[in-house]
C-alpha positions as CSV (number, residue, x, y, z in Angstrom):
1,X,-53.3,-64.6,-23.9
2,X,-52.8,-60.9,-24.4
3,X,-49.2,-59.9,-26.8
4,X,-46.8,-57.5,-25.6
5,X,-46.2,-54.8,-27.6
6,X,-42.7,-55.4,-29.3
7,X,-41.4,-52.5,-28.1
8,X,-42.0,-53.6,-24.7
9,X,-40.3,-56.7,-25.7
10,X,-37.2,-55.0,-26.8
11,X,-36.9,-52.4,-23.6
12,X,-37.6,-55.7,-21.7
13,X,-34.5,-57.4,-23.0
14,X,-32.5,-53.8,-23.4
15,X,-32.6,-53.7,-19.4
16,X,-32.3,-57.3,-18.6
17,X,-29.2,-57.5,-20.9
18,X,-28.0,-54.2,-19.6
19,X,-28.6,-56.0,-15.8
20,X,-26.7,-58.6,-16.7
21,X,-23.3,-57.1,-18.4
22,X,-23.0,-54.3,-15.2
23,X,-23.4,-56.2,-12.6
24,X,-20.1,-58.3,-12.9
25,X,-18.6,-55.0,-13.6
26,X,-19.6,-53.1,-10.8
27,X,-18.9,-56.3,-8.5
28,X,-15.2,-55.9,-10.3
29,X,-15.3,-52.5,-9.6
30,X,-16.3,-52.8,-5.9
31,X,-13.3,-55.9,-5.4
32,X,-10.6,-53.0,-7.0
33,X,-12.0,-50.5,-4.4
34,X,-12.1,-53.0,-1.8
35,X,-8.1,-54.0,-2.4
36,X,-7.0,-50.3,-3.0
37,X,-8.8,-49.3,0.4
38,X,-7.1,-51.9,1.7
39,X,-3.7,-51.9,0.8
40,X,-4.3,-47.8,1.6
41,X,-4.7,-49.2,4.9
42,X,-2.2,-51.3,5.1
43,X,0.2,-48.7,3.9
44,X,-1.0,-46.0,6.5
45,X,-0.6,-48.7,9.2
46,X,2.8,-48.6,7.9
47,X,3.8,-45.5,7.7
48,X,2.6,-44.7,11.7
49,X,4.7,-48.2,12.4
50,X,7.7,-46.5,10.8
51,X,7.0,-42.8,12.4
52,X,7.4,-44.6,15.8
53,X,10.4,-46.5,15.6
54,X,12.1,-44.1,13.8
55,X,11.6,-42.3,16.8
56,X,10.0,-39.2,15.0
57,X,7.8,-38.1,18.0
58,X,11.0,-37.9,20.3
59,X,12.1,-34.8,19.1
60,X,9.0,-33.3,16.4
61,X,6.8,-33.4,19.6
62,X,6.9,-31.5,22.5
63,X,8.3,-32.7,25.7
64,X,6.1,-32.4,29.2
65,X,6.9,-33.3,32.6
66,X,4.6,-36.2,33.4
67,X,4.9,-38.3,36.5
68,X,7.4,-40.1,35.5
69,X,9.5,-37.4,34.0
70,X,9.9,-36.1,30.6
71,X,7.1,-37.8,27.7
72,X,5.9,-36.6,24.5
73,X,2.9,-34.3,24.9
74,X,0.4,-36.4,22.4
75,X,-1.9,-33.5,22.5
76,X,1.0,-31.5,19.7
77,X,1.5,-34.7,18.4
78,X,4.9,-33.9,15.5
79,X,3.9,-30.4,15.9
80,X,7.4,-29.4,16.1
81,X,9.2,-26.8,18.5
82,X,6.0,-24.3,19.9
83,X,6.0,-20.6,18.3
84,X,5.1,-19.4,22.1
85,X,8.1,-21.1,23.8
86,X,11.1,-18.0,23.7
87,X,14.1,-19.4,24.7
88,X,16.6,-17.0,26.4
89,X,20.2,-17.3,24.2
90,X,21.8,-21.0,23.9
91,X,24.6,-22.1,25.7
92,X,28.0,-22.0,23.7
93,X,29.0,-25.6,23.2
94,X,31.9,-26.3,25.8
95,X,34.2,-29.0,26.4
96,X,33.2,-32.4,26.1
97,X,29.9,-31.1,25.8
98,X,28.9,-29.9,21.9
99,X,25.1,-29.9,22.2
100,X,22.5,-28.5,24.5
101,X,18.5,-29.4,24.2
102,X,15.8,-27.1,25.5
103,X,13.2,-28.8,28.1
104,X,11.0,-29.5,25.1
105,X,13.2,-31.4,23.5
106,X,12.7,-29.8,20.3
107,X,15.0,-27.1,20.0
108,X,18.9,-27.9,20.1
109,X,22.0,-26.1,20.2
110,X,25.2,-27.0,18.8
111,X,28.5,-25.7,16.2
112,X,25.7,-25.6,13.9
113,X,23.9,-22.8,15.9
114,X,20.5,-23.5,16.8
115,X,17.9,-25.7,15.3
116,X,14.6,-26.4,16.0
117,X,12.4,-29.3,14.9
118,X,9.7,-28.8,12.4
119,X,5.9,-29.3,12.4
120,X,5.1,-32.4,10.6
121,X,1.3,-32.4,11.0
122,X,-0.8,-31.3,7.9
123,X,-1.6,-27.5,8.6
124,X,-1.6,-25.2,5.6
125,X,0.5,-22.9,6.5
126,X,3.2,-24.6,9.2
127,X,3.3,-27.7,8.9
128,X,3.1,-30.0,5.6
129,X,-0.2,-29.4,4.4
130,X,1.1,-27.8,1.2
131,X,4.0,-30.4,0.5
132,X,3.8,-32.9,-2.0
133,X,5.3,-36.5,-1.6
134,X,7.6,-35.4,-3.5
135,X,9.1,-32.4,-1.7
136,X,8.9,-34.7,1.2
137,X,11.1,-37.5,-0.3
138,X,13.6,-34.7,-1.4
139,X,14.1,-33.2,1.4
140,X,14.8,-36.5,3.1
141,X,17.0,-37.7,0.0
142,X,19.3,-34.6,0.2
143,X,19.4,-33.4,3.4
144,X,18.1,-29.8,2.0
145,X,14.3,-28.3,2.5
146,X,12.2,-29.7,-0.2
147,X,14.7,-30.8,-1.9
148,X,16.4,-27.4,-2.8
149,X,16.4,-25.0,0.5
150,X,18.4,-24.5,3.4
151,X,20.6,-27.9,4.7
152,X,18.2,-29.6,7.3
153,X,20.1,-29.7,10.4
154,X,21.1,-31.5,13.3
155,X,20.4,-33.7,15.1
156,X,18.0,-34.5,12.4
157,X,19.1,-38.3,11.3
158,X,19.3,-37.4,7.8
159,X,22.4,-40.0,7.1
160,X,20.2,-42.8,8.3
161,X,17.2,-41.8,7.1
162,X,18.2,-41.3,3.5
163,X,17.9,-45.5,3.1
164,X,13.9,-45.2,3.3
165,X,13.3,-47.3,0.4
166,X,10.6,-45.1,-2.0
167,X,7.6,-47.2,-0.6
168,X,8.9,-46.2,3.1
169,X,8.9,-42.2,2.5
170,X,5.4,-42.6,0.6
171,X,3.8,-44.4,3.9
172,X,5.2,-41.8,6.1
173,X,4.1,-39.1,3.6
174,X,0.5,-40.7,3.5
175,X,0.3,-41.2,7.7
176,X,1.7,-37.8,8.6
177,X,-1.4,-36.4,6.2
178,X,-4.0,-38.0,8.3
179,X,-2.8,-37.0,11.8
180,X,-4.4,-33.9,13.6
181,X,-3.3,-30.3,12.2
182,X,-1.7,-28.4,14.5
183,X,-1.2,-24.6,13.8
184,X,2.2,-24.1,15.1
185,X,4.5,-21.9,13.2
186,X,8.3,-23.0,13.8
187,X,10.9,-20.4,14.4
188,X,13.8,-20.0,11.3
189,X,17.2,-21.9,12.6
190,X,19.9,-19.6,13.8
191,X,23.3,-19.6,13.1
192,X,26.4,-20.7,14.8
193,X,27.9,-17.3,16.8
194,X,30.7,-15.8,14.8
195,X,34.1,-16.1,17.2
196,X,35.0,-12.6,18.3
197,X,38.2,-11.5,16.1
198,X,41.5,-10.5,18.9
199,X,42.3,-7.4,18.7
């Protein structure tokens, strides 16, 4: 019987041993990735659940008339009020009667002046795609744009939505990244008409 060299013994045992110990540590490895994607997924299935009971596409996505009426047109999907939709001067609020909504359902009018909803989807430059979670949980905490800029206005839920537990603002954080960008640059709020001073 012919002898194997001994340093083809030792490279012999040098892979098998190697074989051996990364093996169970890739097979660890691929279980961690396997739960992480998973709980990813679970937390993106979340955050969509919560995005459509908390009625989100109701006002962040333009309104259509379908055959049934008015319905969210899923094609802007939380694109926000459309840059090409000029709308003449709101109604002043009167009587009963303290806010007005466009057709769209995404620009309103009330004592506040005028707002307009905001794109949500993750575009670059008009919509999220430059916030971070959080500027996104600040802005919801306080009521102000990311946390520091102008008050975030009606009808906006802002007093409800503030109780989002942490782990609720991160799944809607994580599922408004992953819908369809939507270029769509919102128009600045307006503010309330100053009464005309008597004379």
């Amino acid at each position: 019987m012919k002898r194997i060299p001994f340093e083809y013994a030792v490279l012999a045992i040098s892979v098998g041993v190697t074989f051996a110990v990364a093996t169970p540590a890739r097979a660890q490895t691929s279980a961690a990735d396997s739960k992480r994607n998973e709980t990813s997924a679970e937390k993106l299935a979340r955050g969509k659940y919560l995005v459509t009971v908390a009625g989100c596409n109701d006002c962040h996505t333009p309104w259509v008339m379908g055959p049934k009426g008015p319905e969210p047109d899923m094609s802007r999907m939380l694109s926000g009020h459309p840059e090409s939709d000029k709308l003449p001067p709101a109604p002043a609020p009167q009587g009963p009667w303290i806010m007005t909504a466009a057709a769209t359902n995404t620009a309103f009018s009330g004592p506040w002046g005028v707002s307009y909803t905001a794109n949500l989807t993750p575009e670059a430059e008009t919509g999220l795609g430059k916030w971070t979670q959080r500027n996104f949980t600040e802005t919801i905490r306080t009521g102000r744009h990311m946390g520091r800029g102008r008050q975030i206005l009606p009808p906006m839920p802002i007093p409800m939505y503030k109780h989002f537990t942490d782990a609720d603002l991160e799944a809607i954080f994580g599922y408004l990244q992953t819908i369809p960008a939507v270029k769509n640059r919102v128009p600045e709020p307006l503010p309330a008409a100053q009464p005309v001073a008597a004379k």
